[in-house]
C-alpha positions as CSV (number, residue, x, y, z in Angstrom):
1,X,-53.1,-28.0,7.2
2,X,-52.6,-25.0,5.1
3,X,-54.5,-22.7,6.6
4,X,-52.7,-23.5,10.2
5,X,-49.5,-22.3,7.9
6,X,-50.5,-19.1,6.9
7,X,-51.8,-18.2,10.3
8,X,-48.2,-18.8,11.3
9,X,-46.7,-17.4,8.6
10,X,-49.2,-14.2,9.4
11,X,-48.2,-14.1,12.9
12,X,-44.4,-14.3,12.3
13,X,-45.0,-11.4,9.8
14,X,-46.3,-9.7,12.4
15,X,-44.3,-10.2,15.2
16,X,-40.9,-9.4,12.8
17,X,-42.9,-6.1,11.8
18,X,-44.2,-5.2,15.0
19,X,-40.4,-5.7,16.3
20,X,-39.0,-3.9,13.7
21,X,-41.0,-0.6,14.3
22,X,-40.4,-0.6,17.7
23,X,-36.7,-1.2,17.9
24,X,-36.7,2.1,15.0
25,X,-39.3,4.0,17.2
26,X,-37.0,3.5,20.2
27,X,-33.7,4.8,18.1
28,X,-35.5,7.8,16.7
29,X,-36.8,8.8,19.7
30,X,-32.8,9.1,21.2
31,X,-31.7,11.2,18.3
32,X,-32.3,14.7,18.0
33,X,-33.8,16.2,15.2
34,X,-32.1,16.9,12.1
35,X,-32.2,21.0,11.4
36,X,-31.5,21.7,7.3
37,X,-29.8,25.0,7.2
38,X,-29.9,26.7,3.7
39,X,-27.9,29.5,3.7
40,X,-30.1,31.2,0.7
41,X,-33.5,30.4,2.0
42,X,-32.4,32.0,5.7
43,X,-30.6,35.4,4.2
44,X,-34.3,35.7,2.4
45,X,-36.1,34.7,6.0
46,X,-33.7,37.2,7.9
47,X,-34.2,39.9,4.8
48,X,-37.9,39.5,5.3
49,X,-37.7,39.7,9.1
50,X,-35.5,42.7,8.9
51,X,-37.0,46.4,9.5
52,X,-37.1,48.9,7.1
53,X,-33.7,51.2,8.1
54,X,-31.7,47.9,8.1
55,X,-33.1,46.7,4.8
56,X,-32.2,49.2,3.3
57,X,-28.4,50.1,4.8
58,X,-27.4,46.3,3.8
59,X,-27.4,44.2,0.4
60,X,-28.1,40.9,0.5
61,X,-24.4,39.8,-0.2
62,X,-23.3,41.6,3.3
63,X,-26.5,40.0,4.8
64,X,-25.5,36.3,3.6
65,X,-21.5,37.3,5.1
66,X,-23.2,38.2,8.3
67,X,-25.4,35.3,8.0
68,X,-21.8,33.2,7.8
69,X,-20.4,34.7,10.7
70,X,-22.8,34.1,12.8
71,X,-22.6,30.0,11.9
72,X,-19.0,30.5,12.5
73,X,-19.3,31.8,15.7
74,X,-21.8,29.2,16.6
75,X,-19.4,26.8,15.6
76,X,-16.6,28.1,17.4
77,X,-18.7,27.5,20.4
78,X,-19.5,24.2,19.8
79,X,-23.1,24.4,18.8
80,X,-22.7,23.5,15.7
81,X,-21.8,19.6,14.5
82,X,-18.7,19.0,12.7
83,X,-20.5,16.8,10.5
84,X,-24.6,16.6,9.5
85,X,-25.2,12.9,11.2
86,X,-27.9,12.2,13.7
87,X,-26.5,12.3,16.9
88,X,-27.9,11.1,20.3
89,X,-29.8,14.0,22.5
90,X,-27.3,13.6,25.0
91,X,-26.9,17.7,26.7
92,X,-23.9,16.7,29.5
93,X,-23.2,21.0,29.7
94,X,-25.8,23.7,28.8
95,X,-24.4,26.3,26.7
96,X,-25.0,29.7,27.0
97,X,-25.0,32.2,24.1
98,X,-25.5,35.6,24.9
99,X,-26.3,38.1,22.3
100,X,-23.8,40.9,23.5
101,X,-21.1,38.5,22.9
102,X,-22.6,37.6,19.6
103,X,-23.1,41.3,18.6
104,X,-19.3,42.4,19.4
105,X,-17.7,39.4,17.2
106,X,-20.1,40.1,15.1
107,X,-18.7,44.2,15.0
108,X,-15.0,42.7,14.8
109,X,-15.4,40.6,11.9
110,X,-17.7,42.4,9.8
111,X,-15.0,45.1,9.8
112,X,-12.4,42.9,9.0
113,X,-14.8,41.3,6.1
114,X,-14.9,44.8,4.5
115,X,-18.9,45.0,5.5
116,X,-20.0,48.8,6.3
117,X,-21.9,48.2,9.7
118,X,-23.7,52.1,9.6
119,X,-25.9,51.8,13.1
120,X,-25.1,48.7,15.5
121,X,-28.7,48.1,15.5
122,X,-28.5,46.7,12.2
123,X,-26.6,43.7,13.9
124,X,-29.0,43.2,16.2
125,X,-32.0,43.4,14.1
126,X,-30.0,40.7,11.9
127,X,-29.7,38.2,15.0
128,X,-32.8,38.4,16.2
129,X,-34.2,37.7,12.5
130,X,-31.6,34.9,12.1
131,X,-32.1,33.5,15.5
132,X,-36.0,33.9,14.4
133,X,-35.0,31.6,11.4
134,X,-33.3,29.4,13.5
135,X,-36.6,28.4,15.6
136,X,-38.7,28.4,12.8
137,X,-36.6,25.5,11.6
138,X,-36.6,23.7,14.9
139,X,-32.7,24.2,14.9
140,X,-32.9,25.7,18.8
141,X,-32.8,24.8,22.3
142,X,-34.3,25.6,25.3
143,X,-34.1,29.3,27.0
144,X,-31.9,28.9,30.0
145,X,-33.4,30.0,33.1
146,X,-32.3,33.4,34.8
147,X,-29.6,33.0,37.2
């Protein structure tokens, strides 16, 4: 008589686990991936990344500015989440960012923050690094297709 309970007991355990995991399973699977941003760990990614000639026209104060204008910009756009939460992959418009746009806020603010932009290769360089950082911590989409 006993051991007929533990066999149930074992199977109920079972079933409740197996149940369990796959209901979680199921609700991971519809969230996206949580990206950490750290705003000190990519201005030493992007300095790394960064050619000589612009390493050496920008400290990493103006770097870690740029580095904030960019996120604002992104934000301003809407790619950016209001709050850290996981949220449901759920892409009703693509959005396009293009890095000319980018690269001319970019110009327009960094005056206005007091940053001394010497060669407008600098911001590109400091993009394409941050963008870099960006995919390295899974933070970006697909490449939209040519049109």
């Amino acid at each position: 008589m006993i051991w007929l309970f533990i066999v149930i007991a074992a199977i109920g355990v079972f079933l409740i686990a197996a149940l369990t995991i796959g209901r979680e399973a199921r609700r991971l699977d519809a969230m996206a991936p949580r990206a950490v941003y750290q705003l000190e760990q990519a201005a030493d990614f992007v300095a790394m990344s960064l050619p000589e000639s612009t390493q050496a026209r920008l400290t990493m104060e103006e770097l870690e500015k740029l580095l904030v204008l960019h996120m604002n910009w992104l934000h301003s756009k809407g790619l950016l989440p209001a709050k850290a939460v996981d949220q449901r992959q759920d892409i009703s418009t693509p959005i396009v960012v293009t890095e000319e746009s980018l690269i001319a806020y970019l110009l327009g603010e960094s005056d206005k923050a007091g940053i001394q932009i010497m060669d407008d290769v600098d911001l590109v360089n400091v993009t394409e690094a941050h963008l870099a950082y960006f995919n390295a911590i899974g933070a970006v989409g697909p490449v939209a297709d040519e049109m």
